[in-house]
Every structure is written in structure tokens, then in C-alpha cells.
C-alpha positions, 0 to 999 in steps of 0.5 A, spaced: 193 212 444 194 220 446 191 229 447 190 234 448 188 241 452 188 249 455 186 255 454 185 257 447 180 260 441 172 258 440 174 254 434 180 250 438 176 249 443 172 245 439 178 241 436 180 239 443 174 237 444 174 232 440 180 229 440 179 228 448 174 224 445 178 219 441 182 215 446 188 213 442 195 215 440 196 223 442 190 225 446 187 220 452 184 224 457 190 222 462 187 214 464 187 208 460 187 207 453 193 203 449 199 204 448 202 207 440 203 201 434 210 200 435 215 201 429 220 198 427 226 200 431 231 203 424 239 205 424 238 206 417 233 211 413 232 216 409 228 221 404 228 229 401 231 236 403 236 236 408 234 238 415 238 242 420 242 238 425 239 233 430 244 232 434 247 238 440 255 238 440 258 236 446 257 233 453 250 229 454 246 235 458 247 236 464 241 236 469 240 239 475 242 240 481 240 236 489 237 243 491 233 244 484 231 237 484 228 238 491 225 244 489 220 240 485 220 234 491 224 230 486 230 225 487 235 227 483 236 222 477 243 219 475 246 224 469 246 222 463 252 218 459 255 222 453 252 222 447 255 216 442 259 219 437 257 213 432 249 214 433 245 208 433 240 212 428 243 214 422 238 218 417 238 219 409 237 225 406 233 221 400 228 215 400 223 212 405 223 215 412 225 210 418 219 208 423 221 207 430 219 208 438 225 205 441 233 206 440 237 201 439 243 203 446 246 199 451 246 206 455 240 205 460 237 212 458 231 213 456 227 219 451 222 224 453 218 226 447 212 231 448 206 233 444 200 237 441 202 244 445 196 245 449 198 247 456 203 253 456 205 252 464 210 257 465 212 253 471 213 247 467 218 252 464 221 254 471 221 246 472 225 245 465 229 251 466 232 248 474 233 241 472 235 241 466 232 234 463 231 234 456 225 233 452 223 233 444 218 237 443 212 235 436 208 240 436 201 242 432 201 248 429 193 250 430 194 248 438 200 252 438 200 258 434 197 263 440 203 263 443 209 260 439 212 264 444 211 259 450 216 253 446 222 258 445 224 258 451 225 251 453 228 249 446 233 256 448 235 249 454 237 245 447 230 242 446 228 241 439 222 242 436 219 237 431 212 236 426 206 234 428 201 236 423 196 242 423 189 240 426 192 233 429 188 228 425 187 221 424 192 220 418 189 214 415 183 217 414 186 223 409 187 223 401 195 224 399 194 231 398 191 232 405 196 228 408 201 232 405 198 239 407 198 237 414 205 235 414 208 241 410 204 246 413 206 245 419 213 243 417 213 250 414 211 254 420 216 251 425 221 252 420 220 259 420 218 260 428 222 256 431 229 257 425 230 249 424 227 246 420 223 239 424 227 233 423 222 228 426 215 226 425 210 224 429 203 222 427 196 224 432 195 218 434 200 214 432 196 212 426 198 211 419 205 210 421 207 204 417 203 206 411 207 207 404 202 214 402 204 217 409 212 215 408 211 218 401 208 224 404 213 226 410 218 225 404 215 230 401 215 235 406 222 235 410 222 230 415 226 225 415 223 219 420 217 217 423 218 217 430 213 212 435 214 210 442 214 205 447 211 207 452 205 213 455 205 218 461 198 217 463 197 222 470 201 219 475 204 213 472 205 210 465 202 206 460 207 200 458 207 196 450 212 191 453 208 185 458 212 187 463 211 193 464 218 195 465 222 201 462 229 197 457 235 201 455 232 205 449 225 207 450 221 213 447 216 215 453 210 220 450 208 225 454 202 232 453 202 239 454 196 238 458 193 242 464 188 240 470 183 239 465 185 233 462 189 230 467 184 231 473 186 237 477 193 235 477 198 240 474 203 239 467 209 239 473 205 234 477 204 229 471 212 231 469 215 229 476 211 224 477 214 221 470 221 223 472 219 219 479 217 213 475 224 213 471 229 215 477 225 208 480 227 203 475 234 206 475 234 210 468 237 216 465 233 221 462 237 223 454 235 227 448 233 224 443 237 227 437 243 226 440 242 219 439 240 221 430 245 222 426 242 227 421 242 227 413 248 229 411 247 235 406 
């Protein structure tokens, strides 16, 4: 199912190099490839160390105005409704983890979640910071660690930043100990660079989501649910699960942090305008993410 790309180190670029090569889950190169298994949808779950909050207190996020919008050659979305106060998502501060990629909400909102770290495009900053759409960020530690600094200032919007692994590797092909590495590891530098400990989970590529040793080893490191989706940003248009290719009250759409090398000479503000023009053409909203998880109780 899905990526990644930009400028880093010799040995990252070889890393990159490699997961561009395997069309699935987090690093398709921008074109086809299939959609992420879909988990099952949870409002119950569960596992080990409290995680900070999930949710942000208040409205729903404001998003811009007409003028901002425009700047971006964009029709302004519908604002988001208030964020429920009974979550749909109820997490558990022990036990197995939820696996889902969608939320149970008549609110014809959606979720934008984007992965890896790759492309650190300050005007992706700029277009963030104007229009004031929320994100959910599962960032990989060795794709990021150059410039943890490039993610500061969008989760300063109220974005928050969540796990996904070390070196981005298929999974179900790791040993337990490993497995466990990857997860805490990165769980380990997030907490310290970014002051909140991840809530959420996301394996590369989707894979091993429903297995029992992976459940067993994001109880170990922290996280307290594994998070898919339902549907993936492509270049200029997105990759559905559902036959009819349509967008339901709910969803969690994937995007990357990728730059024209990935995406064929378009830019991340160009691949994200044209997501946020496929959501405002099915008459969504665009919702955060956490303010739909109620976090362990601590």
C-alpha cells in the first residue's frame, strides 16, 4: 500500500530506495498499488503504559479562511462539527490493542493521516499553518531523525505525532524481539523530541496489523491502538477499499511526506491540494483524528 522520499544521508537513500520498490502499504511511488487490509473498525481496546491525551479540549479546529483557501487555488472546505464528547474510540490502558481504519461517526467528516517523514517542504508548513486542516502525523524515526525539527511546527497547529517504527519494515517478517525494537525505539525518540508519548500505531505497509505478536509487541512499547485506512492519496487522486469508490462518514485517508521525486514532479502542496479538492468534491469535512479517541485513563 504505500512510501517514501527527500533528501537525506547515503544510507537513508538507500533505505528509501528500496521501500519505493515495494508497492504496498506506506510507500507506493505515487500511482496504483492496493489499498491497506482494512481492520476491523473497534470502539473498545486497550494495553500497557498510559499514553498522553489523545484528545484536544474545545471546538473542533477552525480551518481557514476564503482568502487563505484561495491562496492555495482551493475551495474552502465546510468546518468541521465539534468534536463528540462521548468518543466513538474508547482506548484501554491494558490488554489487546484495537486495529481500525475507519471511525464509527455519522459526522460526514473524514481523517487525514500522513506517514514516513521524507519530504520536509516548508511550504507544506506554510499551507498547513494558512488553512488550518488537521493531520495526524506517524512518523519513522530513521526518515525523520535529520530534522525532527521540520514536524514541530505543525504539531504547534495541534497536529499530533504518532508511531511508525525505526527503519519502516514489513513487520510479519521480523522476530518479536525485533518487532519490539522497532516500535519502542521509535516510541522512545518521539516521546522525547516531540514531549508526548504516541498514542497510535501504524505498521509500514499495513502488514501484520492483525496479527496477535504484533498486538503483543505495541502493548509492550506504549501505543494503545493500531491504526489502518480506508482509503490512499495517490498523486492527484485516491486509491478507495470501497467498490464504490466513494468516501463514507468516517474514513481514515493515507497520505506521505513526499516531494516531486516520488510523485512525478508534483510538489507535497500540490499532491495535498489536490486531496483536500477530492474531499471538498464529496462534501466531507476534514477532522482530527484524536479528537475522536478517548485515551486510557491514567
Amino acid at each position: 500500500m504505500n512510501r517514501d522520499g527527500l533528501s537525506r544521508t547515503r544510507t537513508y537513500a538507500a533505505g528509501a530506495l528500496a521501500l519505493l520498490a515495494f508497492a504496498t502499504a506506506c510507500g507506493d511511488n505515487g500511482g496504483g498499488g492496493s489499498a491497506a487490509p482494512a481492520g476491523s473498525t473497534a470502539t473498545t481496546a486497550a494495553s500497557g503504559p498510559a499514553s498522553a491525551a489523545a484528545t484536544t479540549p474545545g471546538a473542533a479546529p477552525a480551518q481557514g479562511d476564503a482568502a487563505a483557501w484561495a491562496k492555495w487555488n482551493l475551495k474552502p472546505l465546510a468546518p468541521a462539527p465539534a468534536p463528540p464528547a462521548d468518543k466513538p474510540i474508547k482506548l484501554e490502558r491494558t490488554g489487546t490493542v484495537p486495529v481500525f481504519s475507519d471511525v464509527k461517526t455519522s459526522d460526514k467528516v473524514v481523517f487525514i493521516t500522513i506517514d514516513d517523514g521524507a519530504e520536509k517542504d516548508p511550504k507544506f508548513v506554510e499551507m498547513l499553518t494558512d488553512l488550518k486542516v488537521p493531520i495526524s502525523m506517524f512518523l519513522t524515526k530513521d526518515i525523520v531523525k535529520n530534522d525532527y525539527g521540520y514536524f514541530k511546527p505543525l504539531q504547534a497547529l495541534g497536529n499530533h505525532i504518532q508511531n511508525h517504527t525505526v527503519t519502516h519494515p514489513v513487520m510479519s517478517k521480523l522476530s518479536a524481539d525485533k518487532q519490539k525494537s522497532e516500535i519502542c525505539e521509535d516510541q522512545a525518540a518521539l516521546t522525547q523530541q516531540y514531549g508526548t508519548a504516541p498514542l497510535l500505531f501504524r505498521p509500514p505497509f499495513g502488514d501484520g496489523a492483525n496479527t496477535p505478536m504484533l498486538n503483543t509487541s505495541v502493548q509492550q512499547c506504549g501505543p494503545r491502538a493500531i491504526v489502518l485506512w480506508r482509503e490512499s492519496m495517490q498523486i492527484h487522486d485516491m486509491q478507495y477499499q470501497a467498490a464504490d469508490k466513494k468516501l463514507k462518514p468516517g474514513d481514515i485517508v493515507l497520505a506521505h511526506f513526499r516531494g516531486p521525486k516520488e510523485l512525478k514532479g508534483a510538489t507535497m502542496t500540490q499532491m495535498f491540494a489536490d486531496l483536500l479538492a477530492r474531499i471538498q468534491e464529496q462534501g466531507f469535512s476534514v477532522a482530527r483524528l484524536e479528537d475522536y479517541i478517548q485515551a486510557p485513563a491514567s
